[in-house]
N, C-alpha and C positions, 0 to 999 in steps of 0.2 A: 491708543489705549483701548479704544471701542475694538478693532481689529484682535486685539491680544485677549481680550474679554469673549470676544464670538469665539472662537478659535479655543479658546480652553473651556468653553461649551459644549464644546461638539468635540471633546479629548482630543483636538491634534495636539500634534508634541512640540513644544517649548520651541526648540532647533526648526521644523516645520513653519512655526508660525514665525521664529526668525529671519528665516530664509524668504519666505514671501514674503513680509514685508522690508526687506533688506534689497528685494529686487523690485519693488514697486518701483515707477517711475510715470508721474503724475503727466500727462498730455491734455490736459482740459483750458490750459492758458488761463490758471486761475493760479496767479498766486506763484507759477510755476520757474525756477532758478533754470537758467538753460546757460550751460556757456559757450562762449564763440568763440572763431577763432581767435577775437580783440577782444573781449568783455565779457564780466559775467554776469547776465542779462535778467532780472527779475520781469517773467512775462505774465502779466497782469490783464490782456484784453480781450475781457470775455464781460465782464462786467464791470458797472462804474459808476458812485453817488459821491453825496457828499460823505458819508461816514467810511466808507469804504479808500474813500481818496486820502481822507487825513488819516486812515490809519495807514497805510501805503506811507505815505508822505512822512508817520512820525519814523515808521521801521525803518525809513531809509535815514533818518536824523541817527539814528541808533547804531548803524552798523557801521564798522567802521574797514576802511577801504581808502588807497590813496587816493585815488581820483572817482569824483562820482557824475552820475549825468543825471538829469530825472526827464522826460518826455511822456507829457500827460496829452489826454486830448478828451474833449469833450463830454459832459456824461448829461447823457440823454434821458427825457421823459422827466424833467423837473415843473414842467410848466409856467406859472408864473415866478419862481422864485430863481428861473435859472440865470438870471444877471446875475442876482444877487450870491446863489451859489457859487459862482464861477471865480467870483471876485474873490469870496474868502480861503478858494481853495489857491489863487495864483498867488495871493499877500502870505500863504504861509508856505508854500512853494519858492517863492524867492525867500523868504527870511532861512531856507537850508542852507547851509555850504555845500554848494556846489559849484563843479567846474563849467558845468552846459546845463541849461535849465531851456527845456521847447515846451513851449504852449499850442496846441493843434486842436484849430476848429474854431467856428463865425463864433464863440461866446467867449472863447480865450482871446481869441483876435480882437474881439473890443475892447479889449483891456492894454491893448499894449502901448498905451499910451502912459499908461500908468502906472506899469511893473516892468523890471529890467527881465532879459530874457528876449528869445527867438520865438517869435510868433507867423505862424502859418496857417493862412484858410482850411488847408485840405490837408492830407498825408502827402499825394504828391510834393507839395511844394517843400514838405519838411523833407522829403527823399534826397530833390533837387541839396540841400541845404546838408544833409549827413553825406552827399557824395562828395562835397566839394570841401566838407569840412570834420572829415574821419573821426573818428570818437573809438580812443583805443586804451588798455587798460584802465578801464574804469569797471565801476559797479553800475548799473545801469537800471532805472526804473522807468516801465515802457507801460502804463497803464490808460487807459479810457476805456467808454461804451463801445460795444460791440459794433453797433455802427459805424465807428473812424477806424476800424479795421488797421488798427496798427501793426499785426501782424507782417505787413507789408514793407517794414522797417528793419524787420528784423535780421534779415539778409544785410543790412546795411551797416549791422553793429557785429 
């Protein structure tokens, strides 16, 4: 709306301003739908808290798709509170329906004692763990801090 507002500011025309944002196509890994050849991929790792994860986590309750997966991984710079965030974000991460639910990273990984789901130190080992166990037609939410570099995944879905 902000786009369509500048835009008929500065008199371009209607068709003008449709056309550009008609071919926009977001690259920031915020937030951004990419599909693959198996999935279609909600790429979310560029940043990542607690309000940002449960809203992630409600939109994916929300949409509907036969099969979904969620793989979150770690969100950085909480300080003292990050057990504790980590915890509230895996206990409403499993309560989704989903078909594969991966937790990535040493604050997720302490919880897997606790929540159902695939839990891994690193990316790599979730790598190891997506090659050997494919994730195809699904919806897919691929979200963490910029630091777990999930990125690295995405090849794999």
């Amino acid at each position: 709306m902000a786009a369509i507002c500048i835009g008929a500011f500065f008199n371009v025309t209607p068709s003008a301003i449709n056309k550009g944002l008609s071919g926009y196509y977001p690259n920031n890994n915020r937030s951004q739908i990419t599909k693959t050849e198996n999935n279609t991929v909600i790429c979310d790792f560029y940043n990542a808290n607690p309000s940002s994860m449960t809203a992630a986590l409600n939109n994916v309750s929300l949409l509907t798709a036969d099969k979904k997966t969620v793989i979150i991984g770690d969100m950085f710079e909480l300080g003292p509170e990050s057990a504790e965030q980590h915890d509230l974000i895996a206990k409403q991460a499993e309560q989704l329906n989903v078909e594969t639910l991966v937790f990535i990273g040493k604050y997720f990984y302490a919880l897997k004692e606790k929540y159902k789901g695939n839990f891994f130190s690193t990316p790599a080992e979730a790598q190891e763990f997506l090659k050997n166990n494919p994730i195809k037609n699904s919806l897919v939410l691929l979200k963490g801090s910029r630091g777990m570099a999930l990125e690295q995944l995405l090849p794999l879905l």
